[in-house]
C-alpha positions in Angstrom: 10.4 6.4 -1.7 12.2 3.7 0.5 10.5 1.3 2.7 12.4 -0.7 4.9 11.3 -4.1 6.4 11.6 -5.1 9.8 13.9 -7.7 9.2 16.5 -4.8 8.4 15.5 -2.4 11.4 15.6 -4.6 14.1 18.0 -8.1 14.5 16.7 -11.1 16.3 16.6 -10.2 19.7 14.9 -6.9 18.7 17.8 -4.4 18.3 18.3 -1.8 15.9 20.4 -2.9 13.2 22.7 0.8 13.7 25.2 -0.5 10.8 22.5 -1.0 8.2 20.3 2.2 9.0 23.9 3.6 9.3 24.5 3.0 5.6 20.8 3.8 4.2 21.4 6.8 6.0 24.4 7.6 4.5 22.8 7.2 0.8 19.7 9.2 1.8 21.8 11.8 3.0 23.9 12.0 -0.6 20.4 11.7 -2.4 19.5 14.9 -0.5 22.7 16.4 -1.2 22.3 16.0 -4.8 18.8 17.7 -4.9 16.4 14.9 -4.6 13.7 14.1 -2.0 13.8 10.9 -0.5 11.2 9.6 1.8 11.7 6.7 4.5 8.8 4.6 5.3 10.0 2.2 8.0 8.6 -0.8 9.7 10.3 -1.6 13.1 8.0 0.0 15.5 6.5 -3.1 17.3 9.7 -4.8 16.9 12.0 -2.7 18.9 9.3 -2.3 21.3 9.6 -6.1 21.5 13.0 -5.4 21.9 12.5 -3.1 24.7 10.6 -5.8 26.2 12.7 -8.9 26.1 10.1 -10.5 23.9 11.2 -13.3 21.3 8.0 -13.6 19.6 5.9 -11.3 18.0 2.0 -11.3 19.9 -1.2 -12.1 18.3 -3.3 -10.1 20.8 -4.0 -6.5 19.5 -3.4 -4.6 22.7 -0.2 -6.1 23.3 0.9 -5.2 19.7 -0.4 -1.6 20.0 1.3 -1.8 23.8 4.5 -2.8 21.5 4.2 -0.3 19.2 3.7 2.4 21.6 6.8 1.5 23.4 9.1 1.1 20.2 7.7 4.1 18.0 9.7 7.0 19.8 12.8 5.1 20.1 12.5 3.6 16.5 12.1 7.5 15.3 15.1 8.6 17.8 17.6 6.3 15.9 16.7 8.1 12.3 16.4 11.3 13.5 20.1 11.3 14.8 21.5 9.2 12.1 20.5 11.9 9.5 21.0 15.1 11.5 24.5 13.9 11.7 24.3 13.9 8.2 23.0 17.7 8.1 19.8 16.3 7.0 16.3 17.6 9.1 13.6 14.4 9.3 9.9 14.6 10.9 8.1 12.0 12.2 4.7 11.4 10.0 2.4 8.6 11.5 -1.0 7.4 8.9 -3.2 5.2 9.6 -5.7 3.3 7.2 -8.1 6.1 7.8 -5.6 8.9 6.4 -5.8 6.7 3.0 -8.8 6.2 2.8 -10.6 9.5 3.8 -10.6 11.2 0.7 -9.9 14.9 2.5 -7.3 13.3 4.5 -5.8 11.2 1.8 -5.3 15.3 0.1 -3.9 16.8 3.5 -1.4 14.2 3.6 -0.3 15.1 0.6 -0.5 18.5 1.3 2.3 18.1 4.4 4.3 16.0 2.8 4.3 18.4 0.0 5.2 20.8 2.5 8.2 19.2 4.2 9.6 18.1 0.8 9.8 22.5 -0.1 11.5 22.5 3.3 13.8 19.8 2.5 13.0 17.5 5.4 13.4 13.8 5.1 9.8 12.4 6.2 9.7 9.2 8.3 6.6 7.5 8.3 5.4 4.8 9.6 1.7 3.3 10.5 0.1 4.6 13.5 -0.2 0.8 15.3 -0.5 2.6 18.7 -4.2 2.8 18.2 -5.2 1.5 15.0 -6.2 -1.9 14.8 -7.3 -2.5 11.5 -3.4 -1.4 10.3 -2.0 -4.3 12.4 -4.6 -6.8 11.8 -4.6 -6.2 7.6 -2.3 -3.9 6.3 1.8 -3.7 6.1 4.1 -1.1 5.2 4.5 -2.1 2.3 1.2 -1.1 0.8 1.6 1.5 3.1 4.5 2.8 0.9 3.6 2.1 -2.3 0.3 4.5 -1.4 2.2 6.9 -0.3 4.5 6.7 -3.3 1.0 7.0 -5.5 0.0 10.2 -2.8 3.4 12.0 -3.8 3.7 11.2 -6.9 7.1 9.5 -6.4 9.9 8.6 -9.1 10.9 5.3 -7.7 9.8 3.3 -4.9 12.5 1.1 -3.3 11.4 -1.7 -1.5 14.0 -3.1 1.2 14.1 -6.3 2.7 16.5 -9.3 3.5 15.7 -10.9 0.5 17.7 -9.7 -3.2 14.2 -9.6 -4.5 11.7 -12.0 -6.5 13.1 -15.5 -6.8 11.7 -18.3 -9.3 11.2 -20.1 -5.7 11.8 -19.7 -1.8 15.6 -20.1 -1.9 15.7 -21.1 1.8 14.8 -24.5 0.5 14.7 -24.4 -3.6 18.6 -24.9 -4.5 17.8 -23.9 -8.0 15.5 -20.5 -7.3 17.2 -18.4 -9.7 16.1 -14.3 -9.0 13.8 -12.7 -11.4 15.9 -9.6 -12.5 13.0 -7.9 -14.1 9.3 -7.6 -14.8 7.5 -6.2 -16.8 4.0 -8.2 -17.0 3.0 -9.3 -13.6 1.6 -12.4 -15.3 5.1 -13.6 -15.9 4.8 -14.1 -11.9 1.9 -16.4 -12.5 3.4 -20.4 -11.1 5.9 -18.8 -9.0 6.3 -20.0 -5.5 5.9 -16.7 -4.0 5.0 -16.7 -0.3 4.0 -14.9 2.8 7.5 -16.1 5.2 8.1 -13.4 7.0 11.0 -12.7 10.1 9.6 -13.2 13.7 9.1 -9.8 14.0 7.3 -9.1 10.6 3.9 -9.0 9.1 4.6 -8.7 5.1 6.6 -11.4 3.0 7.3 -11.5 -0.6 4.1 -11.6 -1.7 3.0 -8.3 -0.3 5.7 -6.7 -1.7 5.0 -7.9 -5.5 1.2 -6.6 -4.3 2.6 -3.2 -3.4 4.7 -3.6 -6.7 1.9 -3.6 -8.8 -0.3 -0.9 -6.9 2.9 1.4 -7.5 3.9 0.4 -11.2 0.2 1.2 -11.9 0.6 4.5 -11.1 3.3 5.0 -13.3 5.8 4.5 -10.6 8.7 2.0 -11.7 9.8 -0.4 -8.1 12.3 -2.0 -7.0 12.4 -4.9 -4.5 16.0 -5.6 -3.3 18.1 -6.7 0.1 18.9 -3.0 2.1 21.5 -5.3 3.5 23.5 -4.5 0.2 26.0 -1.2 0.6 24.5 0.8 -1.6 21.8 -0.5 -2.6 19.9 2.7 -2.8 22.2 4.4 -4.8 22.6 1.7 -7.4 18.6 1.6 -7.8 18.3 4.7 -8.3 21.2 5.3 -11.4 19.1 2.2 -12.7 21.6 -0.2 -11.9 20.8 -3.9 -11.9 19.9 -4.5 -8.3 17.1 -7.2 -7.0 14.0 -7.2 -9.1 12.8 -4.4 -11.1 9.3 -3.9 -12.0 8.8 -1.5 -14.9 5.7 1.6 -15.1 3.0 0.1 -16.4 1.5 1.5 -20.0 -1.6 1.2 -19.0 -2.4 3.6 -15.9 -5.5 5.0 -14.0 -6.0 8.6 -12.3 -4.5 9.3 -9.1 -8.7 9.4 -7.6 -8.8 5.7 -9.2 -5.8 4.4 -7.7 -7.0 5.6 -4.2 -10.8 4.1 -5.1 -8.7 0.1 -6.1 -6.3 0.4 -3.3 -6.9 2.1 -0.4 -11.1 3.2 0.0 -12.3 0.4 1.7 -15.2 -1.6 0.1 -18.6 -1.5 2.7 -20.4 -3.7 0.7 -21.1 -5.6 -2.4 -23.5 -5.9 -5.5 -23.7 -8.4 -7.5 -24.2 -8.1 -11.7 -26.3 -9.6 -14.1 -24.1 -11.0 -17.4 -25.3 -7.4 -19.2 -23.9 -5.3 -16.4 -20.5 -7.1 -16.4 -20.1 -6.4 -20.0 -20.8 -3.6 -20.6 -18.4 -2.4 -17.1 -16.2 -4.3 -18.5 -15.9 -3.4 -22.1 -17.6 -0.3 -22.7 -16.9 1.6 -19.7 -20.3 2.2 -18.7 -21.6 3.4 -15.4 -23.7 0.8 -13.4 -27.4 1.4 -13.4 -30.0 -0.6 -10.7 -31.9 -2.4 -13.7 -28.2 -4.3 -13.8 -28.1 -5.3 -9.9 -30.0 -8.3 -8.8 -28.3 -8.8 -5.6 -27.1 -6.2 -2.4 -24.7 -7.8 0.5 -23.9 -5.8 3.9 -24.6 -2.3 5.0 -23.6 1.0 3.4 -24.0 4.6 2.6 -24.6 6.9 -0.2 -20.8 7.6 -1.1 -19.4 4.3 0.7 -17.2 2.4 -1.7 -18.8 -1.5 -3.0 -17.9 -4.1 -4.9 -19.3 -5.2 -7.6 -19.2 -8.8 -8.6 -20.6 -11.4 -11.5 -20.4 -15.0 -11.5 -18.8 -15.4 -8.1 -15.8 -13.1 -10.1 -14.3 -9.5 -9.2 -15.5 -7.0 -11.8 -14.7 -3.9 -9.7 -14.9 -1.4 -7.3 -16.9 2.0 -7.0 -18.5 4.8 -4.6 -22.2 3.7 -5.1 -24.7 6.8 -4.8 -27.4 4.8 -2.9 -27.6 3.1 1.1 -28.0 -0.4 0.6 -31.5 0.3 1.6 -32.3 2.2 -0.9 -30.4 -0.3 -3.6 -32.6 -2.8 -2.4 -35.6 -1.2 -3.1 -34.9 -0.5 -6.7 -32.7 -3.3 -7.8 -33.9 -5.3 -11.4 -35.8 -1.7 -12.2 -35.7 0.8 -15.3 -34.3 4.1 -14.7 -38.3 5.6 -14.9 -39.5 3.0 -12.0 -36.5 4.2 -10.0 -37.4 7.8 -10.2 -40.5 7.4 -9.7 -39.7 5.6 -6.3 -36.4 8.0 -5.4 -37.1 11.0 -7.2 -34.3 12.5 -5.9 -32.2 9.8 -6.6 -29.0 9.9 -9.5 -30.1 7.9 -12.7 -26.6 5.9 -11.9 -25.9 3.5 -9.2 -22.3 3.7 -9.6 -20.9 6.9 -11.7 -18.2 5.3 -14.8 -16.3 8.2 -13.3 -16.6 6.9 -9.7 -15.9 3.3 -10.5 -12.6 1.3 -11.0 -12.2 -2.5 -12.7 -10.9 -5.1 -10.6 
């Protein structure tokens, strides 16, 4: 899986970089020579529409960035598909939105097409569907974008390209004596480090989101990398293992692939808060959450929406609750027999231990 920034897609004035993609076409190509199955997920759209348009500065107003999008998708697209059917290698153009994640059917019929064009042996290139989804542009980035589509797949590695050589002590723009972080292999070494959100004028990530996407992946069991595509190479190298930019080993500890959708990419609809009993035993005995333990219900959801639940002002997770908020609110604080009695169709749980992921 290889995402590449904006910063490497498009140059200043909003043109495609042709002898970057060049090269990281080149490597994908050998990669599919040599049997694997790499996948692009590329930022750029809204940039060379920019481009297209003679504007210097990326908008604020939705419409004008979906307008953007919608102008620079096609010819974003155009550029990889001929780069890599000069190469002999097929591509398609796959666009998800936020919806596709988070839709548990759709999150599997995503899989199953990618699946799909991986037996064929075409080269994916996805991107988010800006054009008309507004929650992508206003909160997401490609890179969570990829490193949940690296979790959907099941991918070896996840590459994440940029202009940057990776994960620096400090912002080296302006810290002489940033030194880069070669390796990680506990996120709370990162803890102190001045890593920000700077981004190029025609982005929407930064460092940060990339160390995010980082940990969603190596969660999963899937080592990253975060280097500079402006490297020759760089793909290659990554991939024997080489030391390129800042690697971030598989973590030990990982969930299911449900669970990883449930943390990262179901949106919450509401939130619950714990008593100190509740948190604990979530917590450390990996119970599921009953209403005796709820004491207070925020916003407006479903049966199967997914809610956070919360203690103390703190995060203690995340889970599909079985009841409307409605219905929570009418049996919060009671005993399991009160609640029957009241919903007698009702599940005994709130929120299922299977159904339920800690923050």
């Amino acid at each position: 899986m290889v995402k590449l920034g904006s910063s490497l897609v498009a140059d200043d004035q909003g043109d495609v970089r042709l002898d970057v993609l060049g090269d990281i076409c080149d490597q994908l190509s050998n990669l599919h020579r040599d049997g694997r199955c790499p996948i692009v997920v590329t930022s750029g759209a809204i940039a060379r529409g920019m481009g297209a348009m003679g504007m210097t500065l990326r908008p604020r107003a939705i419409e004008e960035l979906q307008a953007a999008s919608a102008i620079g998708q096609g010819k974003l697209y155009q550029v990889y598909d001929e780069l890599l059917q000069a190469r002999g290698v097929g591509t398609a153009q796959v666009l998800l939105t936020f919806f596709d994640m988070s839709a548990r059917t759709h999150y599997l019929n995503a899989r199953q097409t990618l699946g799909k064009l991986l037996d064929w042996r075409i080269v994916p290139v996805i991107n988010e569907n800006d054009t008309t989804t507004t929650d992508e542009i206003s909160f997401g980035n490609n890179d969570f974008l990829a490193a949940q589509v690296a979790i959907l797949v099941g991918s070896e590695q996840l590459l994440l390209l940029t202009d940057a050589e990776g994960v620096f002590t400090g912002d080296p723009r302006t810290d002489p004596a940033a030194e880069l972080v070669p390796s990680v292999e506990s996120f709370d070494s990162l803890n102190g480090l001045d890593i920000g959100y700077a981004t190029s004028p025609f982005g929407s990530g930064g460092m940060r989101s990339k160390v995010v996407a980082a940990e969603m992946a190596t969660a999963a069991g899937i080592p990253t990398v975060i280097a500079s595509g402006l490297r020759p190479g760089v793909i290659l190298a990554a991939v024997a293992g080489e030391p390129v930019g800042t690697r971030f080993a598989a973590q030990t500890a990982r969930y299911s692939s449900f669970k990883l959708w449930l943390k990262y990419a179901k949106p919450a609809r509401g939130r619950v808060e714990v008593d100190a009993g509740a948190a604990r035993a979530l917590r450390e005995g990996g119970t599921s959450l009953l209403p005796v333990g709820i004491v207070e219900i925020a916003g407006e959801f479903e049966a199967g929406d997914a809610i956070e639940v919360d203690h103390a002002g703190e995060a203690v997770g995340k889970g599909i609750c079985n009841y409307s908020a409605q219905e929570l609110r009418t049996v919060r604080g009671l005993k399991s027999a009160r609640v029957r009695e009241l919903l007698p169709r009702a599940t005994e749980e709130a929120v299922h231990r299977d159904y339920f992921v800690l923050a």
